[in-house]
C-alpha positions as CSV (number, residue, x, y, z in Angstrom):
1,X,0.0,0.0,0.0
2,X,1.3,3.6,-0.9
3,X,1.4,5.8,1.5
4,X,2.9,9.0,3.4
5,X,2.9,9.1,7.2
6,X,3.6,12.7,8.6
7,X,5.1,12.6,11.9
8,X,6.8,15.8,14.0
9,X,4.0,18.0,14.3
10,X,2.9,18.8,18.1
11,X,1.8,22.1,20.4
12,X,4.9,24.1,20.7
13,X,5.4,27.7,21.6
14,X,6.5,30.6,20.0
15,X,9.9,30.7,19.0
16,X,10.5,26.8,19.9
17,X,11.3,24.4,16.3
18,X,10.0,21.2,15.1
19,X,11.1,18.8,12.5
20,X,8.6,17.2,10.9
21,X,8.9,13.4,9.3
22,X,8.1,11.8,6.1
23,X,8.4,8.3,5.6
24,X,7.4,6.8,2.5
25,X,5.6,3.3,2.4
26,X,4.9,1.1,-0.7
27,X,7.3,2.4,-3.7
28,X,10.9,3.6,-3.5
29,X,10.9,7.4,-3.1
30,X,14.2,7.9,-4.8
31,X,13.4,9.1,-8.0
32,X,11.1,11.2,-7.4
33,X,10.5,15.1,-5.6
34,X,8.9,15.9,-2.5
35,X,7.2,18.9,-1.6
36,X,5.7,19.6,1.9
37,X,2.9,21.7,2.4
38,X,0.1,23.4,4.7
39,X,-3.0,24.3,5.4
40,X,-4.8,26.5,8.1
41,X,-8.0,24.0,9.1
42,X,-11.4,25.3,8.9
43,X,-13.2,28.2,6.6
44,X,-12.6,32.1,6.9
45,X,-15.6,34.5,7.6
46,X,-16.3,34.1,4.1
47,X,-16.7,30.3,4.3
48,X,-14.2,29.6,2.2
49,X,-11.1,26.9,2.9
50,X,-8.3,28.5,3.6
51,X,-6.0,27.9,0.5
52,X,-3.0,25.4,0.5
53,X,0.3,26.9,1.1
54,X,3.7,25.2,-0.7
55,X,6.4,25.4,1.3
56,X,9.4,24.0,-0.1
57,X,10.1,21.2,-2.9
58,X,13.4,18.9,-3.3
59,X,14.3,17.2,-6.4
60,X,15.1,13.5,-6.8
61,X,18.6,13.5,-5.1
62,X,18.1,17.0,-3.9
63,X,20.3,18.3,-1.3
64,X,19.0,20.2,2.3
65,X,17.9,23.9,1.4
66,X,17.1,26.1,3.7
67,X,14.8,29.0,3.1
68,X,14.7,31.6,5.5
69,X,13.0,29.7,8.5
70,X,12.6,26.5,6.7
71,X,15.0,23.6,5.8
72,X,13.8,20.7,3.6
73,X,15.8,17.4,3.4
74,X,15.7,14.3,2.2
75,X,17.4,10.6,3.3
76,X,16.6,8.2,0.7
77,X,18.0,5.3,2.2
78,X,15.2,5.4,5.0
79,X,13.1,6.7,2.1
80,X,12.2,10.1,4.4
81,X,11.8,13.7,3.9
82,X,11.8,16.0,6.6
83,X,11.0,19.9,7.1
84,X,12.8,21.6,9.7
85,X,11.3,24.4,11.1
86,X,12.5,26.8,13.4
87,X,12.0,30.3,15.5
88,X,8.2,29.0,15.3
89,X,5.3,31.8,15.1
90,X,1.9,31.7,15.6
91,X,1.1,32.0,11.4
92,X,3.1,28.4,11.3
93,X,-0.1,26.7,12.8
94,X,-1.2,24.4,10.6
95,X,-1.6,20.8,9.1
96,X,1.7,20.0,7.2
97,X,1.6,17.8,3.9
98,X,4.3,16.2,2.1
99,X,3.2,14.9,-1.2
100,X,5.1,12.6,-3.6
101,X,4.9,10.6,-6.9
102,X,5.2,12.8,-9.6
103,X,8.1,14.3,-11.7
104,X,12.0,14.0,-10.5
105,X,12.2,17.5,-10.4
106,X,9.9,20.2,-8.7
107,X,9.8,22.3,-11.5
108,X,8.6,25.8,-11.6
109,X,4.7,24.7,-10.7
110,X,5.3,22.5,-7.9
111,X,3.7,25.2,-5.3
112,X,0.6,24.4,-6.3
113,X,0.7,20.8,-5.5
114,X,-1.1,19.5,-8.5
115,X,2.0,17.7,-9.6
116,X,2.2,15.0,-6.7
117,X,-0.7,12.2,-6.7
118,X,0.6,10.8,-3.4
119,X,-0.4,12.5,-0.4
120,X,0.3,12.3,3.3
121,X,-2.9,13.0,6.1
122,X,-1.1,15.2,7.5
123,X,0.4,16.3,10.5
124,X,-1.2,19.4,12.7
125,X,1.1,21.9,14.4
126,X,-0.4,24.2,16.7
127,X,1.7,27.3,18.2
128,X,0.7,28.9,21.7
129,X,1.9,30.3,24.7
């Protein structure tokens, strides 16, 4: 069975970090990018889903990037991504996605998710003091 697992995700407080866990079940993740997104849970005044946010992408034998409070890796031997994030705020609350199974590169569209047809259920991350 395919499947994504997100792990990490928790009640933290401001300023505190996370690192949040992908593992991969079913098909060798190797070849292929990962992105990792979110969502804010719920609808706005308007009624209306909040939209899905992409975070950051890594290509098939990608190496760690970091991007300004984020940091996306990727261990293929344990067939794992992971999203570091630290100096939380309260705008980070969240579910996080990762999402896999599509090209070998992320690709100038990858922000909008609709190249991955593997998905994770996500993993929530709520900030308080």
């Amino acid at each position: 069975q395919v499947q994504l697992v997100e792990s990490g995700g928790g009640m933290v407080q401001p300023g505190e970090s996370l690192r949040l866990s992908c593992p991969i079940e079913g098909f060798g993740a190797a070849g292929y990018a990962i992105g990792w997104y979110r969502q804010v849970p719920g609808i706005n005044r308007e009624g209306v889903a909040y939209p899905r946010e992409g975070i950051m992408c890594i290509d098939a034998n990608g190496q760690p990037r970091t991007r300004g409070r984020f940091t996306i890796s990727r261990d293929d031997a344990k067939n794992t991504a992971y999203l570091n994030i630290v100096n939380l705020k309260s705008d980070d609350a969240a579910v996080y996605y990762c999402a896999t199974h599509g090209p070998s590169e992320c690709g100038s569209t990858w922000s909008g998710g609709h190249i991955f047809r593997v998905w994770g259920q996500g993993t929530r991350v709520t900030v308080s003091s």
